[in-house]
Kinemage of the C-alpha trace (Angstrom):
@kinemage 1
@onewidth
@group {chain A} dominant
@subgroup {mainchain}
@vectorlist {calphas} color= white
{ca unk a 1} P 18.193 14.049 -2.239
{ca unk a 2} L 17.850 10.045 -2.268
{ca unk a 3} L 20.174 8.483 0.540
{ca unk a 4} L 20.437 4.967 2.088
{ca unk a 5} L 20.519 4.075 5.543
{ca unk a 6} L 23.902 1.992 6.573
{ca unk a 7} L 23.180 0.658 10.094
{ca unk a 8} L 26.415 -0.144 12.242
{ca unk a 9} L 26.239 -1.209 15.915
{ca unk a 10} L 23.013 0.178 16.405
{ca unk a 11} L 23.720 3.552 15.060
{ca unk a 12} L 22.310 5.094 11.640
{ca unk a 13} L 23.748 6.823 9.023
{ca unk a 14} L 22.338 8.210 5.705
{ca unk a 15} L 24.554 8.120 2.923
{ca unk a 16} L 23.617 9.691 -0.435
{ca unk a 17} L 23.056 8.225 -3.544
{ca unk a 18} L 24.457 8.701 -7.135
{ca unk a 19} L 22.088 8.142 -10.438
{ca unk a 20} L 24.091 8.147 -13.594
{ca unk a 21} L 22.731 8.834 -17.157
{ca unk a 22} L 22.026 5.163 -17.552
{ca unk a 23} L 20.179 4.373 -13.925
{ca unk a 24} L 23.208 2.765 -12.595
{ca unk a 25} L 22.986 3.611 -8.527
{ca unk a 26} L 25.781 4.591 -6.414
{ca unk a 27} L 26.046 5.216 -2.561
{ca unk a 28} L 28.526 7.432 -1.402
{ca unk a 29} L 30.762 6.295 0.730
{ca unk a 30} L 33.274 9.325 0.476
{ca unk a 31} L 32.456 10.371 3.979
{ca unk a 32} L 31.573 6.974 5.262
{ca unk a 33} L 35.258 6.987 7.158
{ca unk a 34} L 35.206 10.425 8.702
{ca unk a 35} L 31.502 9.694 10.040
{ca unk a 36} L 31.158 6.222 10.856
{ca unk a 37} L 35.287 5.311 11.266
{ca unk a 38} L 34.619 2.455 9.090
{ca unk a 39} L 35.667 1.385 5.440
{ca unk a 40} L 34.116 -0.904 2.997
{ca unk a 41} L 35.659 -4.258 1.912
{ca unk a 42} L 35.914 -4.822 -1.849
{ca unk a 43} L 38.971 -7.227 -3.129
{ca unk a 44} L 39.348 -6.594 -7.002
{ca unk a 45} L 36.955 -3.108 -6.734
{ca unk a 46} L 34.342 -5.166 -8.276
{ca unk a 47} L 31.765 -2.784 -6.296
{ca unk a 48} L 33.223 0.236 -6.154
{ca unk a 49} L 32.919 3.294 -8.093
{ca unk a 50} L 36.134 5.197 -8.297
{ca unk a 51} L 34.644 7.602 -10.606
{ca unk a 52} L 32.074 9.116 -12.644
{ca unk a 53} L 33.078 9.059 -16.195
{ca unk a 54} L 30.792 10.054 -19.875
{ca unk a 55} L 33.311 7.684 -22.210
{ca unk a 56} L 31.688 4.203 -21.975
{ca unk a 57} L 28.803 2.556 -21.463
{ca unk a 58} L 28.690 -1.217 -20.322
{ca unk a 59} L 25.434 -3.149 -19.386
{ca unk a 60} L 27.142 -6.769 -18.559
{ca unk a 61} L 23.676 -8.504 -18.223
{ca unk a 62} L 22.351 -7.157 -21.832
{ca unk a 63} L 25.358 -7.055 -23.579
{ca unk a 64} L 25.974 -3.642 -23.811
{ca unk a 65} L 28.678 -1.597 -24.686
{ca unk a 66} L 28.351 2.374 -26.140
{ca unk a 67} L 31.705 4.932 -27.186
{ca unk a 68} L 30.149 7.963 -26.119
{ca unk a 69} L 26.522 7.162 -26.655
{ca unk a 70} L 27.147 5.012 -30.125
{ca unk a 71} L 26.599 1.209 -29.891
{ca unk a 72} L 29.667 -0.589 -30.725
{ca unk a 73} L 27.824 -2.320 -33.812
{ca unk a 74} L 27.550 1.298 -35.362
{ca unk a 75} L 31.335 2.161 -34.902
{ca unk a 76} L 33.269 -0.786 -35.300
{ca unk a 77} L 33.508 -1.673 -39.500
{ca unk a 78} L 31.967 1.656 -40.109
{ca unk a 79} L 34.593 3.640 -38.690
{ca unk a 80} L 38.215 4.544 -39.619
{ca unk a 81} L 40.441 4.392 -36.177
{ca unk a 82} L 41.257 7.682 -36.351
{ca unk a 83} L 38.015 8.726 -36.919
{ca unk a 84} L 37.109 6.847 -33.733
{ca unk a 85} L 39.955 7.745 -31.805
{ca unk a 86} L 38.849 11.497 -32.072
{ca unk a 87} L 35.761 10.618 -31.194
{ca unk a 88} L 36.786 8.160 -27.947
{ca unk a 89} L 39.736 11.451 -26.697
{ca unk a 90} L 36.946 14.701 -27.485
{ca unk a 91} L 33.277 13.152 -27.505
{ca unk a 92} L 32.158 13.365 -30.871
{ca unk a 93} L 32.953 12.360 -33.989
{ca unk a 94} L 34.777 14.727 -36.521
{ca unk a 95} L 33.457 16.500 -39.805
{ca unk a 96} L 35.775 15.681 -42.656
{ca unk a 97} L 37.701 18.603 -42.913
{ca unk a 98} L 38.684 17.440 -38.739
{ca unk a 99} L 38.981 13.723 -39.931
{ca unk a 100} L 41.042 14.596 -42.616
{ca unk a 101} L 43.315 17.083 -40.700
{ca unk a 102} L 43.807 14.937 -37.714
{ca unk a 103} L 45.019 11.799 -39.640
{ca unk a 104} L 47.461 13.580 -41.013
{ca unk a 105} L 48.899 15.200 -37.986
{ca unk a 106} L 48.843 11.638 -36.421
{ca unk a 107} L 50.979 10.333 -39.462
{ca unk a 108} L 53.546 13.476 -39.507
{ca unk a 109} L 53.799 13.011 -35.487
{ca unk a 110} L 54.188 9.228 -35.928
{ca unk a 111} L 58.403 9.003 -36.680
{ca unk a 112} L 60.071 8.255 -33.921
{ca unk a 113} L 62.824 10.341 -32.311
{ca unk a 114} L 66.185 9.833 -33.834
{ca unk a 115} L 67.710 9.207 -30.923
{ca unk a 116} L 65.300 6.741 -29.642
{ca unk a 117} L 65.458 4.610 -32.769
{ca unk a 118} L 68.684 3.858 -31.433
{ca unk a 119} L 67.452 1.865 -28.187
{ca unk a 120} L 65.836 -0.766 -29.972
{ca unk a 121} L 69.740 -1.645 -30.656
{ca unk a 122} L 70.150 -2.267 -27.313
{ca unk a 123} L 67.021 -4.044 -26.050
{ca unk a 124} L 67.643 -8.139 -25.614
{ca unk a 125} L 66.924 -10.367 -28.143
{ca unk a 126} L 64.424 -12.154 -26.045
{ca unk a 127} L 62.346 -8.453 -25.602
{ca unk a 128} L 59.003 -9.415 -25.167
{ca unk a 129} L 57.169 -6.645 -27.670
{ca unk a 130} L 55.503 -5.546 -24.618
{ca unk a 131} L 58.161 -4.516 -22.873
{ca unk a 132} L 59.740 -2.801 -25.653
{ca unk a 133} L 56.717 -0.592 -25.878
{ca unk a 134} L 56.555 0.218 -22.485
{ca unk a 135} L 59.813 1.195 -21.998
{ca unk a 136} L 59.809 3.251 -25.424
{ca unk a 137} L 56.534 4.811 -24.551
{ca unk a 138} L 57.765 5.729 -20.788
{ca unk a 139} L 60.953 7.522 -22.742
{ca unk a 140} L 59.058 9.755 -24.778
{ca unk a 141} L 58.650 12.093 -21.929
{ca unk a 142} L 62.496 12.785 -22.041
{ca unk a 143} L 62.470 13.830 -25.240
{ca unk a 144} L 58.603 15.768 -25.436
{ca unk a 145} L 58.642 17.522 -22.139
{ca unk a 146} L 55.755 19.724 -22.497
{ca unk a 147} L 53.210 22.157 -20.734
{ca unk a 148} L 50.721 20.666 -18.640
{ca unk a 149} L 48.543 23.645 -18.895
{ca unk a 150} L 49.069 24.499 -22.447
{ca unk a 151} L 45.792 22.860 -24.677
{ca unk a 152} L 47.670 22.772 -27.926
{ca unk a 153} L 50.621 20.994 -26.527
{ca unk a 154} L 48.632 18.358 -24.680
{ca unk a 155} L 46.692 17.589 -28.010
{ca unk a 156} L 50.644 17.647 -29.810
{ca unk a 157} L 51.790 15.096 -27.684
{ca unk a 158} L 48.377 12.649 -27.552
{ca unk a 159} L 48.865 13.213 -31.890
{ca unk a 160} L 52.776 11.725 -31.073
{ca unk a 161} L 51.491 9.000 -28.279
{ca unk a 162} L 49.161 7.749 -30.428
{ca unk a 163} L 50.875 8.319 -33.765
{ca unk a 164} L 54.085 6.494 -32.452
{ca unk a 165} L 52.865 3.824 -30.765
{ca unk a 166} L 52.206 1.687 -34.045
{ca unk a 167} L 55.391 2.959 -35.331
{ca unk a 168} L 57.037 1.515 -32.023
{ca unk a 169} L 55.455 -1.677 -32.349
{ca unk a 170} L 56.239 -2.510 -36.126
{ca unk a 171} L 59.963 -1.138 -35.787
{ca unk a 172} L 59.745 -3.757 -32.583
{ca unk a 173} L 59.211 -6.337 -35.152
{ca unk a 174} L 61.364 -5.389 -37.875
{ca unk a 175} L 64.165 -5.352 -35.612
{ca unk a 176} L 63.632 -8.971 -34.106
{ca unk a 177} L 63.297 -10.763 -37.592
{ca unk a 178} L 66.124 -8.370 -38.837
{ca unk a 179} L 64.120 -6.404 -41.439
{ca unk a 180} L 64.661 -2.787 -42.516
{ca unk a 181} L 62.632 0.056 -40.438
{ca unk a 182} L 59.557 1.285 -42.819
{ca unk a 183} L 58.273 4.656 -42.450
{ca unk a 184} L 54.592 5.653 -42.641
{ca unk a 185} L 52.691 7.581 -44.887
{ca unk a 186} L 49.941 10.461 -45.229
{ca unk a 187} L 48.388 9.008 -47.760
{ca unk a 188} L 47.608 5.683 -46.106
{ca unk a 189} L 44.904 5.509 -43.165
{ca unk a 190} L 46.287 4.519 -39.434
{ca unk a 191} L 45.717 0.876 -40.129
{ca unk a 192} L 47.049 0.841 -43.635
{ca unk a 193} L 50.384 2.381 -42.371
{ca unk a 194} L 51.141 -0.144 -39.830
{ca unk a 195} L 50.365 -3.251 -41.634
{ca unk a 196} L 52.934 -1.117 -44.563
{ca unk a 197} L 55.469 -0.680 -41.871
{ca unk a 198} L 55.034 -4.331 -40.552
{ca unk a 199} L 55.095 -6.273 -44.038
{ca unk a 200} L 56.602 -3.680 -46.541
{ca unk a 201} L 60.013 -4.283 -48.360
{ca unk a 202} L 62.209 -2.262 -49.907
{ca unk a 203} L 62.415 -4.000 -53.119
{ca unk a 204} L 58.731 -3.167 -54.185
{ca unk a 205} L 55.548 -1.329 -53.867
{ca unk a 206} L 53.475 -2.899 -51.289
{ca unk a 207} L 50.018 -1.977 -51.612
{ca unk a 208} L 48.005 -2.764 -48.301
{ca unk a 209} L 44.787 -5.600 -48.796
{ca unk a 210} L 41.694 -3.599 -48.546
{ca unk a 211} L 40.187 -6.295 -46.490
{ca unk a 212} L 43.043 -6.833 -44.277
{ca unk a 213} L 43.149 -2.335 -43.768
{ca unk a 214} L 38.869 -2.974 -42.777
{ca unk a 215} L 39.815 -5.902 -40.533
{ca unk a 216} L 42.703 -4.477 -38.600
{ca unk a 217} L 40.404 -0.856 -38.176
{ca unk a 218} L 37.524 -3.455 -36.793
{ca unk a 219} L 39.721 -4.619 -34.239
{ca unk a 220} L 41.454 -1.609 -33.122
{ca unk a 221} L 37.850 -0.007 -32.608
{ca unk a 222} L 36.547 -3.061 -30.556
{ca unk a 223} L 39.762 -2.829 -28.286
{ca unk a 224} L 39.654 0.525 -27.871
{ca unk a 225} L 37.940 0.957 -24.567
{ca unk a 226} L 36.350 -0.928 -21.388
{ca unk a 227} L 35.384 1.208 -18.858
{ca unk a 228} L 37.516 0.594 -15.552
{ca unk a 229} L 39.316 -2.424 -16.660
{ca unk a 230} L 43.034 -3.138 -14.494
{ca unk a 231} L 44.576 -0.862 -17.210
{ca unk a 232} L 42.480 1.690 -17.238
{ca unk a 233} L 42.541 1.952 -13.943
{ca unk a 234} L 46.382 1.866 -13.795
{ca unk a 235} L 47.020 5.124 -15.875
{ca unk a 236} L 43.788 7.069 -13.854
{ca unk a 237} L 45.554 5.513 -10.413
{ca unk a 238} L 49.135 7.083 -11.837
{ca unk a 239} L 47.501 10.273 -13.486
{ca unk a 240} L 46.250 11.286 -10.028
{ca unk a 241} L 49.523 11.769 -8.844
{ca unk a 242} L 49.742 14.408 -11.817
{ca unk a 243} L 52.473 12.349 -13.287
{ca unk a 244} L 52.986 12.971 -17.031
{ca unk a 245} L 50.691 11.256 -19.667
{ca unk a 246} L 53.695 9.059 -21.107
{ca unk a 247} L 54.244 7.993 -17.591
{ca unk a 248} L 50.780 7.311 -17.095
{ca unk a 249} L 49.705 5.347 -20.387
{ca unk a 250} L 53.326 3.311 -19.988
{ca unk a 251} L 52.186 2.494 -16.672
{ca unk a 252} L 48.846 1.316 -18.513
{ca unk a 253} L 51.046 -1.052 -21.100
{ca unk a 254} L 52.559 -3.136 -18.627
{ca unk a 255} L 49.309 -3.728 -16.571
{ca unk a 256} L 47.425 -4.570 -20.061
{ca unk a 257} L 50.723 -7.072 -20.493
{ca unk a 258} L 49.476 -9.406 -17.900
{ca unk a 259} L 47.892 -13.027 -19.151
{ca unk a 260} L 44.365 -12.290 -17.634
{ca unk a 261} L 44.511 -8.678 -19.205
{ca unk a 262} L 45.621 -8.276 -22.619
{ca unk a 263} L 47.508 -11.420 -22.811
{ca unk a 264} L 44.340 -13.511 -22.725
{ca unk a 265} L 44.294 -13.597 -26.585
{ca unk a 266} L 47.992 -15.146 -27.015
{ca unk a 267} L 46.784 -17.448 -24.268
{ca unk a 268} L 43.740 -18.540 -26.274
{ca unk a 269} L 45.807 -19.124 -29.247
{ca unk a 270} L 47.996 -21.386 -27.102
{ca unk a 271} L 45.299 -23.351 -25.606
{ca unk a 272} L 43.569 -23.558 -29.515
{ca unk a 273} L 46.812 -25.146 -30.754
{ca unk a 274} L 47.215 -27.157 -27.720
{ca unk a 275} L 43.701 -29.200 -28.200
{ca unk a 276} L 44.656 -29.175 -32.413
{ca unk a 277} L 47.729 -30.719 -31.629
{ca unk a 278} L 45.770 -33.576 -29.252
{ca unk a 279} L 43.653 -34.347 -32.433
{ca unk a 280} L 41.262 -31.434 -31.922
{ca unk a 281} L 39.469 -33.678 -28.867
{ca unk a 282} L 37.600 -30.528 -27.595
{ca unk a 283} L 35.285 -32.399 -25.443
{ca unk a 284} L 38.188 -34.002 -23.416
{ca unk a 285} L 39.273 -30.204 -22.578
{ca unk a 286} L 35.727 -28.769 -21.488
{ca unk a 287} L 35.333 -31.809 -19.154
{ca unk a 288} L 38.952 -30.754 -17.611
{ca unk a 289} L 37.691 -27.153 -17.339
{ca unk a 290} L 34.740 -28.484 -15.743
{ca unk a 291} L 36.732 -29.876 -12.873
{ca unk a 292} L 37.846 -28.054 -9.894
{ca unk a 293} L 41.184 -30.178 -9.601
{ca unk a 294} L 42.335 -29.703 -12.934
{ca unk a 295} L 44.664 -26.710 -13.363
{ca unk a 296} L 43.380 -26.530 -16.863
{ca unk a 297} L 41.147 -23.323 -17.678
{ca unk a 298} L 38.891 -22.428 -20.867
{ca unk a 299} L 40.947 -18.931 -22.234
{ca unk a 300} L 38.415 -17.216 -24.071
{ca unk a 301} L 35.061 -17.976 -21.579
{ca unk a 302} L 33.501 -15.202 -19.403
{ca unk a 303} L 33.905 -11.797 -18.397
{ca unk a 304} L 34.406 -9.410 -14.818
{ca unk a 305} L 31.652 -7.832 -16.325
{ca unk a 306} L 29.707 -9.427 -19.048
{ca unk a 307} L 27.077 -12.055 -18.070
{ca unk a 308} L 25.561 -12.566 -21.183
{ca unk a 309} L 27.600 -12.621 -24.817
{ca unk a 310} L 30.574 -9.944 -24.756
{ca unk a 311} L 28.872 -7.932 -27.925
{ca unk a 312} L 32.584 -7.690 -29.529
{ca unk a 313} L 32.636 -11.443 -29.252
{ca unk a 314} L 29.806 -11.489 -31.632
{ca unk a 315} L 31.001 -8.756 -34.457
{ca unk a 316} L 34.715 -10.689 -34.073
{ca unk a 317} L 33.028 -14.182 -35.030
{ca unk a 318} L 31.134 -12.785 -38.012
{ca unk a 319} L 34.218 -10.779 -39.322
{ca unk a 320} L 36.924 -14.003 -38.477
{ca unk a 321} L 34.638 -16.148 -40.836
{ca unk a 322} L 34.101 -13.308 -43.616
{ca unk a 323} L 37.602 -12.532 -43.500
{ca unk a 324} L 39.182 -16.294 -43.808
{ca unk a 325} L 36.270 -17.118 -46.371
{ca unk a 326} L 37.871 -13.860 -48.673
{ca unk a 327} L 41.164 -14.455 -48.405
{ca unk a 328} L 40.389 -18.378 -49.367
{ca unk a 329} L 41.790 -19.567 -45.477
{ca unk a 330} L 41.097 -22.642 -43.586
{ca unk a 331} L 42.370 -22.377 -40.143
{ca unk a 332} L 41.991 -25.380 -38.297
{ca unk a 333} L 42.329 -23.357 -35.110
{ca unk a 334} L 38.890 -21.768 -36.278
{ca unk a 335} L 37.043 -25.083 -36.498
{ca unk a 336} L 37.835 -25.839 -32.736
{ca unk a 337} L 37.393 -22.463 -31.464
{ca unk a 338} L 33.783 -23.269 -32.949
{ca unk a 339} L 33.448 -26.699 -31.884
{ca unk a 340} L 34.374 -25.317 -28.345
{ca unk a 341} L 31.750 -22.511 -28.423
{ca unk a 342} L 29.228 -24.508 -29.504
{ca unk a 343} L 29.429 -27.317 -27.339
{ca unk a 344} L 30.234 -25.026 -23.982
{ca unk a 345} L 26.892 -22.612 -25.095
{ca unk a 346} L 24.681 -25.934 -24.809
{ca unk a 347} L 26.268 -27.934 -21.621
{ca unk a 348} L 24.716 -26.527 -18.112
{ca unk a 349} L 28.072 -25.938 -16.413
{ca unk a 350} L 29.234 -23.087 -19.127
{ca unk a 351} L 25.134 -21.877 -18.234
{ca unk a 352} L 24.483 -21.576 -15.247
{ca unk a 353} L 27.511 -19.573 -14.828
{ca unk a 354} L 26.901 -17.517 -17.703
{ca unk a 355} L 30.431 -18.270 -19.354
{ca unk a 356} L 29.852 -17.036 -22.908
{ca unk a 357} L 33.051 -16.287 -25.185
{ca unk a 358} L 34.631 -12.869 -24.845
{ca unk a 359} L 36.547 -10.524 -27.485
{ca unk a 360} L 40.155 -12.623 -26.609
{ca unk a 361} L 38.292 -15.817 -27.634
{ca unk a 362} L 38.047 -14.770 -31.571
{ca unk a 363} L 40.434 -12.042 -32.226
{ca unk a 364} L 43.597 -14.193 -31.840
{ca unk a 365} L 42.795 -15.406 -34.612
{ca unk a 366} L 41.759 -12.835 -36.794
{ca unk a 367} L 45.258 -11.466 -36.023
{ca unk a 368} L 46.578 -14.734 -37.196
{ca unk a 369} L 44.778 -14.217 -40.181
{ca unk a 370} L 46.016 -10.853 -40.987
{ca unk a 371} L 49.941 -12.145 -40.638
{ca unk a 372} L 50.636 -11.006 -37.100
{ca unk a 373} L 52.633 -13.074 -34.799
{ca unk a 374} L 51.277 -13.982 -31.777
{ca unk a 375} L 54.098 -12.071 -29.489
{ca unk a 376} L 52.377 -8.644 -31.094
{ca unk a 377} L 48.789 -10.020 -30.451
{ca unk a 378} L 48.648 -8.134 -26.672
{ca unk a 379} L 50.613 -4.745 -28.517
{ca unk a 380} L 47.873 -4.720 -31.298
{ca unk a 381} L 45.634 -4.446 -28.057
{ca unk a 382} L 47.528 -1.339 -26.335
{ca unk a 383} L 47.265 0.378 -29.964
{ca unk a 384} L 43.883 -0.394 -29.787
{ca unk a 385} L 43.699 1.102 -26.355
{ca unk a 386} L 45.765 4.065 -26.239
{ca unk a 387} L 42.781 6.546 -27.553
{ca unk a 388} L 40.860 5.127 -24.396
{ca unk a 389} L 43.824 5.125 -22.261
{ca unk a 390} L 44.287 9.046 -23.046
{ca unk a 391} L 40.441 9.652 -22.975
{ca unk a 392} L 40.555 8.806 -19.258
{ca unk a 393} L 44.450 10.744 -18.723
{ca unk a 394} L 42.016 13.860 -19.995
{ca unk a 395} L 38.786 13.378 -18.198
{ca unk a 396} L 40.550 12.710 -15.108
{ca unk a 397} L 42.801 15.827 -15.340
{ca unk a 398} L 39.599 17.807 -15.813
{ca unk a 399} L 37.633 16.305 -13.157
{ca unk a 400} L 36.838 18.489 -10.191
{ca unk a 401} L 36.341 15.820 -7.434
{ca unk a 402} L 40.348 14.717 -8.400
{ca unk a 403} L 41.936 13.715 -5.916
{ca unk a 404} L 45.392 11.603 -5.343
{ca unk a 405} L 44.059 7.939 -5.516
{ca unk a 406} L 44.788 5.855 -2.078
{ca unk a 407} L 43.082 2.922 -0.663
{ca unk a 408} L 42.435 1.815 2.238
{ca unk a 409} L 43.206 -1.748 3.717
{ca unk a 410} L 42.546 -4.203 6.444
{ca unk a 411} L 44.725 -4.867 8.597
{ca unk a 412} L 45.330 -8.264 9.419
{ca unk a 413} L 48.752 -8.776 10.684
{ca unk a 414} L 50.464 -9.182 14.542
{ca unk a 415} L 48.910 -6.788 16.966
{ca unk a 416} L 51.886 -4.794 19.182
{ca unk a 417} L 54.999 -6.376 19.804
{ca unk a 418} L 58.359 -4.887 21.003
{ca unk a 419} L 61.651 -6.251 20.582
{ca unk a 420} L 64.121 -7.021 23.160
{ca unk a 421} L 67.511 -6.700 22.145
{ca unk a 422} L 69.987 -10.012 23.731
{ca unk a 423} L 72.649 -8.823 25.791
């Protein structure tokens, strides 16, 4: 077996190393405390390897990213969700018979609980969506307690997690512009039903824009998993604990909630409008991103991982201008989301440090183009998520090197002290 050598004080130690499927090299370190009483020193576990994992793929310096072995240019606008979905939670993708059968149980396991409906009666008025679907999401286990051991009722409740979840989210927004709830159907596709249950009336049919149905599936696919992002790594840090999966994906929602997470697409809607409403002077705001001094920050530009072009960045600017160009939309927000891109891909700054747009830079406002308001931008993300989310709950459940995740720190504080009490 391939090790390395780790020299400390004088003293050697040989440490194995880890190949994965895709060449990516790993030194283990599990035993590095017990034999060499030191630890390694990694703020933000940019370096470390908490796992080994077969659901993603990501090569940040080509501009990579692979479901389960597909490129993401194969899956995302050729896919349904669902379809996808089945494919991110059991490896491959299903026959139509599967496809067929599993959309529908994901549409009869998407009404919420009777009882539940009534909390959205008693969340504030100034809910944050987020926060509604955490909480909502964290209460499902008190009403589907279930076996942790049983196969059938595992798969039952990921059908209800991720059946409910867009159900959740539009009720969410019925309730804050005072609309009545809208119930799904299983004749409409996972996409069609929530833009039904978000825009539907009462009064009259609503029948779902085809293009809208194909845009919304695009962007659920593209969100749907990242390897070891914060989130990610929030529901496997809870899951080891063998908490319950709605404890563990909640726990997911609110770390995705944060502004450099999930909330990084209603930030770059925010910073789009801010330069449009200063008479779309883009230049003036890369300068002041260029600037250590300035507080100011380009939303949108780089990635923890990605050092080249974030690959969904690319299929998001090809489907924003298809979309817009279809539905006969000119959004000026577009025009300096371009202007930006184009002038920070050609100054050295935005090169040398290999600050190419990312997926939050063009899907705000593909969302804005399909009608969603930008306090649902970072819950269209967790639906997007939640097959990935569960894909990990699963593969971590099963894996045999589980153990209760714990790091270790440094400890930098006051060395021994006593106190005296006064007399």
């Amino acid at each position: 077996m391939e090790t390395a050598k780790l020299i400390i004080r004088g003293k050697e130690y040989d440490l194995p190393i880890i190949v994965g499927t895709e060449n990516e090299t790993a030194i283990d370190i599990r035993k590095l405390r017990d034999t060499a009483g030191v630890i390694t020193y990694d703020p933000g576990f940019a370096n470390t390897g908490a796992c080994r994992s077969a659901i993603t793929y990501i090569d940040g310096d080509k501009g990579v990213l692979r479901y389960r072995g597909y490129p993401i240019e194969e899956l995302a606008g050729k896919l349904r969700f669902s379809s996808a979905a089945y494919l991110m939670i059991y490896g491959r993708i299903p026959t139509e018979d599967e496809f067929l059968e599993w959309r529908k149980q994901l549409t009869l396991n998407s009404f919420v609980h009777a009882s539940q409906v009534n909390f959205f009666d008693n969340f504030s008025a100034l809910a944050h969506p987020m926060n509604i679907l955490g909480s909502m999401v964290s209460s499902m286990s008190s009403f589907y307690p279930y076996d942790a051991d049983d196969e059938d009722h595992i798969n039952l409740n990921i059908q209800r997690l991720i059946g409910q979840v867009k159900t959740i989210a539009a009720f969410s927004y019925r309730k804050s512009v005072g609309l009545p709830y809208i119930y799904p159907r299983t004749d409409h596709s996972y996409a069609a039903n929530f833009l039904r249950m978000m825009f539907a009336t009462p009064a009259e049919e609503y029948v779902v824009p085809k293009m809208m149905e194909n845009a919304l599936d695009m962007l659920l696919i593209l969100h749907m998993d990242h390897e070891q992002n914060c989130s990610t790594s929030t529901v496997r840090m809870v899951s080891s604990t063998m908490s319950n999966i709605y404890a563990s994906v909640s726990a997911g929602i609110n770390a995705l909630w944060g502004r450099l997470h999930g909330g990084a697409n209603e930030a770059v809607l925010d910073m789009l409008n801010q330069i449009a409403q200063d008479g779309a002077n883009y230049m003036k705001y890369v300068e002041m991103a260029k600037k250590k001094d300035d507080p100011f920050k380009l939303m949108g530009f780089g990635h923890r991982v990605y050092r080249n072009f974030d690959p969904r960045a690319k299929i998001l600017k090809t489907a924003v201008d298809d979309l817009l160009n279809e539905m006969g939309i000119h959004d000026p927000l577009l025009d300096v989301a371009k202007n930006l891109e184009e002038v920070a891909l050609k100054d050295e700054f935005f090169i040398e440090r290999k600050l190419y747009p990312n997926v939050d830079f063009y899907s705000g406002i593909l969302y804005r183009a399909l009608g969603i308001p930008t306090e649902m931008f970072t819950v269209l993300f967790a639906i997007g998520r939640m097959p990935g989310w569960i894909a990990h709950w699963m593969e971590m459940r099963d894996d045999p090197d589980l153990r209760i995740q714990r790091p270790r720190q440094i400890y930098v504080g006051k060395n021994l002290r006593h106190y005296e009490a006064e007399d």
